[in-house]
C-alpha positions as CSV (number, residue, x, y, z in Angstrom):
1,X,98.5,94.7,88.9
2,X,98.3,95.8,92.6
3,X,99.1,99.3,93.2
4,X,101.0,101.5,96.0
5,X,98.7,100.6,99.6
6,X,99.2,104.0,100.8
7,X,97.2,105.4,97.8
8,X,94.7,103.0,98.0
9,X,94.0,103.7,101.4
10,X,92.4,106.8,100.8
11,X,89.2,105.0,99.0
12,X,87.1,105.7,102.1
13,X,87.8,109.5,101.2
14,X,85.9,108.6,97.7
15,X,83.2,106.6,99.5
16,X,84.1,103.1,97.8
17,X,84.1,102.0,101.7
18,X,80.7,101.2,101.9
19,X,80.3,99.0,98.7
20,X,79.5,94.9,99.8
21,X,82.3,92.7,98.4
22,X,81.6,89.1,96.9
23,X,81.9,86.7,100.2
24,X,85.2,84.8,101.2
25,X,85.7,81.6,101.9
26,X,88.2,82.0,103.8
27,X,87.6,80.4,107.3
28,X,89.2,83.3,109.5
29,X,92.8,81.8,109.9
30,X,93.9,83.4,106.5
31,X,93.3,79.5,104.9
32,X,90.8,79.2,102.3
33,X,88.2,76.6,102.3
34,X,86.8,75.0,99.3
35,X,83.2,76.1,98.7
36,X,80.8,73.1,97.2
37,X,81.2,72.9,93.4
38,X,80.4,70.6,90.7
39,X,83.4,69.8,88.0
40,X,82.5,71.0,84.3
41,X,81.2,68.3,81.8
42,X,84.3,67.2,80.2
43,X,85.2,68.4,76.9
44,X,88.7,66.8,76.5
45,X,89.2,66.1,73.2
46,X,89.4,62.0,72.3
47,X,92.2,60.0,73.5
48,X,93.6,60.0,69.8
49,X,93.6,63.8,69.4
50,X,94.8,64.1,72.8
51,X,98.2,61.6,72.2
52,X,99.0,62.7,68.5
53,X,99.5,66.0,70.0
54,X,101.2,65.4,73.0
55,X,98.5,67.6,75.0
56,X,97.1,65.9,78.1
57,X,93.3,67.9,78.6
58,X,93.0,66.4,81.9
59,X,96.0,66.9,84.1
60,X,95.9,65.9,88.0
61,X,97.2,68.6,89.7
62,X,97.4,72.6,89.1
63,X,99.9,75.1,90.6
64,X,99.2,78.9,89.7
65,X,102.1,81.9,89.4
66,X,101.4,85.3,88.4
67,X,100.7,88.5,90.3
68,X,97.6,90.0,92.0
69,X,95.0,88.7,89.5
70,X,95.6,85.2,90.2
71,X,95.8,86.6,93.7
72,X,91.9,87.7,93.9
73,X,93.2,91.2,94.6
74,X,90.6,93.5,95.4
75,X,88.1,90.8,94.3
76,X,86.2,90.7,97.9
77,X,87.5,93.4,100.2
78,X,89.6,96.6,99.5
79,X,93.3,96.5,99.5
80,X,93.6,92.4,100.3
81,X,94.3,89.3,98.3
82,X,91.1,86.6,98.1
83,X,93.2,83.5,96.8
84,X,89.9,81.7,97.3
85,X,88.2,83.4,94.1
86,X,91.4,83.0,92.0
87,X,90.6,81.8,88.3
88,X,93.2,79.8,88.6
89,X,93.0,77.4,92.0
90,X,90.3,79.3,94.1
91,X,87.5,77.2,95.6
92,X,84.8,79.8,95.5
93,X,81.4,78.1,94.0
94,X,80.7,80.8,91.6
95,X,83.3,81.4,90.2
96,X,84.6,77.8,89.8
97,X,88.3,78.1,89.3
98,X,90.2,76.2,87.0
99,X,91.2,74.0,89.3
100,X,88.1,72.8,90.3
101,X,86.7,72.6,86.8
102,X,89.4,70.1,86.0
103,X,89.6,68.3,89.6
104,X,86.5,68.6,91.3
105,X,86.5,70.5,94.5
106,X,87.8,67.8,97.2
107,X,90.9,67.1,94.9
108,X,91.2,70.9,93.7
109,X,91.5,71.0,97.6
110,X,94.7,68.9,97.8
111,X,96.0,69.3,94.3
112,X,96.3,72.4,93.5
113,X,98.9,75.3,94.8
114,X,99.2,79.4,94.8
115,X,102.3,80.8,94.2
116,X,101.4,84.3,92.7
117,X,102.1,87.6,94.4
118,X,100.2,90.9,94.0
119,X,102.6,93.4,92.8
120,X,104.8,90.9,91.1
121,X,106.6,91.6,87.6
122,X,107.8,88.7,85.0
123,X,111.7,89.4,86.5
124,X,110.5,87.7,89.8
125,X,108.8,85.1,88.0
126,X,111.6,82.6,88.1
127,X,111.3,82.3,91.4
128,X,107.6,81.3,91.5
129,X,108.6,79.1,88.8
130,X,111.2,77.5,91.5
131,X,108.1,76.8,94.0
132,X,105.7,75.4,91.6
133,X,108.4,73.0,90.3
134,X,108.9,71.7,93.6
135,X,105.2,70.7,93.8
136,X,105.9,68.2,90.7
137,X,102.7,69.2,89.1
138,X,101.1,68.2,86.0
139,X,100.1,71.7,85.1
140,X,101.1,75.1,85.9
141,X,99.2,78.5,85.2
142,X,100.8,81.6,84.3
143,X,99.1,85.1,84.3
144,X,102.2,87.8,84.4
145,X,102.8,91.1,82.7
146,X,100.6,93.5,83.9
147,X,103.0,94.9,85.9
148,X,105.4,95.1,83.8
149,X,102.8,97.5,81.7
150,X,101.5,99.3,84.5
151,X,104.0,101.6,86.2
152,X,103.9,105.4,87.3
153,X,105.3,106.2,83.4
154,X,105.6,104.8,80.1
155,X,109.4,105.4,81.2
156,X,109.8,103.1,83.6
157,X,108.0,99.9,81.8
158,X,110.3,97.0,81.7
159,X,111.9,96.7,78.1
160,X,110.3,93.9,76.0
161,X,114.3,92.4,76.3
162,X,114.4,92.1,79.6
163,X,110.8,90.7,79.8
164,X,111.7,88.3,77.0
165,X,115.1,87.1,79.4
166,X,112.8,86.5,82.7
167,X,110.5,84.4,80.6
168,X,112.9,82.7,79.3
169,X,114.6,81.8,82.6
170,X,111.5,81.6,84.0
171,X,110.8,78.7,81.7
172,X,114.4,77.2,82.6
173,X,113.3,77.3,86.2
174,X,110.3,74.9,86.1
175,X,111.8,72.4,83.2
176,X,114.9,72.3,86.2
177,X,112.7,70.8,88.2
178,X,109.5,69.3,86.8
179,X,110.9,68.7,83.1
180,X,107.5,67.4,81.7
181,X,104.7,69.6,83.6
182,X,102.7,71.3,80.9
183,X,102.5,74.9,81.6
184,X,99.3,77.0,80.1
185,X,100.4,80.8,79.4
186,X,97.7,83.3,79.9
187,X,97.6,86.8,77.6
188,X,98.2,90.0,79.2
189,X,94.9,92.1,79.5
190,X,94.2,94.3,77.1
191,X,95.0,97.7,79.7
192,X,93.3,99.9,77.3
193,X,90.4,98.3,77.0
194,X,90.1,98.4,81.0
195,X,90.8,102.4,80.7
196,X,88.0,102.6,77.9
197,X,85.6,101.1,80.1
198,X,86.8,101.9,83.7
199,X,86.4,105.7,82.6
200,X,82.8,105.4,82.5
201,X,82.4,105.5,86.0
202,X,82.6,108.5,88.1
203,X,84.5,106.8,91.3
204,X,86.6,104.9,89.1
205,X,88.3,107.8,88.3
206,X,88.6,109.3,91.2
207,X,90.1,106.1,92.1
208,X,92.5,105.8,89.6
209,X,94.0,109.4,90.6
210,X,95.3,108.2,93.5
211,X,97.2,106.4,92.1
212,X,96.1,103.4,89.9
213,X,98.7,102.3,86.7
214,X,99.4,105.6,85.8
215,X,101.2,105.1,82.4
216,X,97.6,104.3,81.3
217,X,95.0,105.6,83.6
218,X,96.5,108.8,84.5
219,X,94.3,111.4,83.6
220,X,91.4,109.1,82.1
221,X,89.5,112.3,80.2
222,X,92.9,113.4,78.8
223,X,91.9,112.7,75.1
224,X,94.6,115.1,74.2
225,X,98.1,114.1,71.6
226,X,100.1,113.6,74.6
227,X,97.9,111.4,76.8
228,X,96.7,109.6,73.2
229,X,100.0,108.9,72.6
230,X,101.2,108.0,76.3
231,X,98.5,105.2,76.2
232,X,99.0,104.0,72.5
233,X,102.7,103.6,73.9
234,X,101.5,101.1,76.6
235,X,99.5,99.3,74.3
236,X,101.9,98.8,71.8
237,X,104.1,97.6,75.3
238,X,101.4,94.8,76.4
239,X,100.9,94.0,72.4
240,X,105.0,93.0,72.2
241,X,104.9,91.2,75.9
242,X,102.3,88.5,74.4
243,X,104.0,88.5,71.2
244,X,107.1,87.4,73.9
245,X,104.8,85.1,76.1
246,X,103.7,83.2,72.6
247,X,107.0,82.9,71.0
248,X,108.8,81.4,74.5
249,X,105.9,79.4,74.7
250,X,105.9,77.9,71.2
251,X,109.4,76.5,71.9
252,X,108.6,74.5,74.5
253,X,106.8,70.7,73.6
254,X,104.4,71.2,76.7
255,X,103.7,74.7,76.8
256,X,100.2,76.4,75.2
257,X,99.4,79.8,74.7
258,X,96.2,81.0,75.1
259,X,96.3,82.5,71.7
260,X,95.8,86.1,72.9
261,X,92.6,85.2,74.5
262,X,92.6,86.9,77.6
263,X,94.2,89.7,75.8
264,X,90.9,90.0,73.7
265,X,88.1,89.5,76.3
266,X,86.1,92.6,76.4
267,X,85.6,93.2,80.1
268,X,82.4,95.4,81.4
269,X,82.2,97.1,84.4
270,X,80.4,93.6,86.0
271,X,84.0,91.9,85.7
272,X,86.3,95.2,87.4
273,X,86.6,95.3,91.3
274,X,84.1,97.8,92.6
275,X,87.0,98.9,94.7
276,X,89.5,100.3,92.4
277,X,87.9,99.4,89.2
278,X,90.9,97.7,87.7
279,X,90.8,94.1,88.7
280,X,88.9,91.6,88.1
281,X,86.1,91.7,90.2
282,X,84.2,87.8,91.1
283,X,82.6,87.9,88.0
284,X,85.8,88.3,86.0
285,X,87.7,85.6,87.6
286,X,85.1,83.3,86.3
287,X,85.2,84.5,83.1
288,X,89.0,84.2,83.2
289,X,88.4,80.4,84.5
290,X,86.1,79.7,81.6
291,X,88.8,81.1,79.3
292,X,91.2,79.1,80.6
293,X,89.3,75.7,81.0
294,X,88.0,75.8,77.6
295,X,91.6,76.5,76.3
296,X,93.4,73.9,78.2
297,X,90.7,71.4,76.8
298,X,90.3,72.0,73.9
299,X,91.8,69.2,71.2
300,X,93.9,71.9,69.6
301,X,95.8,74.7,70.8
302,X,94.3,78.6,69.9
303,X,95.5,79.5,67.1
């Protein structure tokens, strides 16, 4: 969901510059290190439930693809990824990634790999796909779409076809090489939702103006036919990607959807970045882990 730098970079004009950011772990060499953290209380299902449907609750290893939310984008400090308080495999102790939930933090440590990229859309998710595979692990997290959503017009928003076709190869990619990893398929955010509640804040919007997922937050007091209509269109776009994201995902044994949770979470300002109010902020990247934790756990998949 990251956005053109060179329109970011004008936040300081908006005075967003002088808002305190969640703390890094990061060490200073640009490699994160794991924050202490206790594992959840396990919730797996019993070892019955778990074989009869094929579902293992409690894989050993986690590699993450997706784009700048799994990425910690604008999470900690303004225009820059923070890996380590990715939902996904971050090792940050509040937020308590997925990874750690599942592994503990001195195994999260070891077994569990990044491969998303801020600004990526689902046609370069094949390739991410190819890196995962290569780790041979037992799971693998995918958050991607909002990109595909969030472009400078509803014009230029990758057709649900072609978004359907990079899934789908996507999918081909990581059975190539790691034929029995089970992969756990995030929803795309409800973008609408994040305009409705975005808008409320006065530097948000001045934010947003320079330059922020147009097709939807262009103009974020335009209640007008045309700007109505513009973000109904966008909607109706991210609404037909997870329809996509749950149908591939049915087809494949060792896939589950998250049942359009992430797609339904009603975010408040606590869980947007205070730097571009878009992203998830700390706060939301735990949430997104808790999603995802009590998904991947549960006995039965979301319906």
């Amino acid at each position: 969901m990251r956005t053109a730098g060179a329109a970011l970079s004008a936040l300081s004009l908006v005075g967003v510059a002088a808002l305190a950011g969640c703390s890094s772990g990061d060490s200073g060499d640009g490699v994160s290190r794991n924050a202490p953290a206790a594992s959840s209380p396990s919730v797996s299902p019993s070892p019955s439930a778990s074989a009869a449907s094929g579902w293992n609750p409690n894989p050993g290893s986690v590699a993450a693809v997706g784009d700048s939310i799994t990425r910690g984008f604008d999470a900690c400090s303004v225009l820059a990824d923070c890996p380590e308080v990715s939902w996904a495999t971050g090792s940050d102790s509040l937020v308590r990634s997925l990874a750690v939930r599942l592994l503990g933090t001195s195994k999260a440590a070891d077994r569990s790999w990044n491969h998303a990229v801020s600004g990526a859309r689902m046609v370069q998710l094949p390739e991410q796909m190819a890196l995962a595979a290569k780790e041979r692990p037992e799971l693998v997290t995918v958050m991607m779409g909002a990109n595909d959503a969030c472009r400078d017009s509803v014009r230029l928003m990758t057709p649900v076809a072609d978004f359907r076709a990079s899934f789908e190869a996507s999918m081909r990619q990581l059975r190539a090489g790691a034929p029995k990893a089970q992969v756990y398929v995030s929803s795309v955010p409800d973008l609408k939702r994040l305009w409705s509640t975005g808008r409320l804040n006065e530097t948000g919007k001045k934010i947003w103006e320079l330059g922020i997922c147009q097709s939807m937050l262009a103009d974020a007091d335009d209640l007008g036919p045309a700007a109505v209509a513009r973000r109904d269109a966008v909607q109706d776009r991210v609404v037909a990607y997870n329809e996509v994201l749950r149908d591939v995902c049915a087809k494949d044994r060792h896939c589950r959807y998250d049942g359009g949770a992430v797609f339904g979470f009603r975010f408040t300002g606590a869980q947007l970045s205070q730097w571009d109010w878009f992203h998830p902020s700390r706060d939301g990247q735990a949430r997104l882990a808790e999603i995802a934790y009590r998904n991947i756990t549960a006995a039965e998949p979301p319906a």
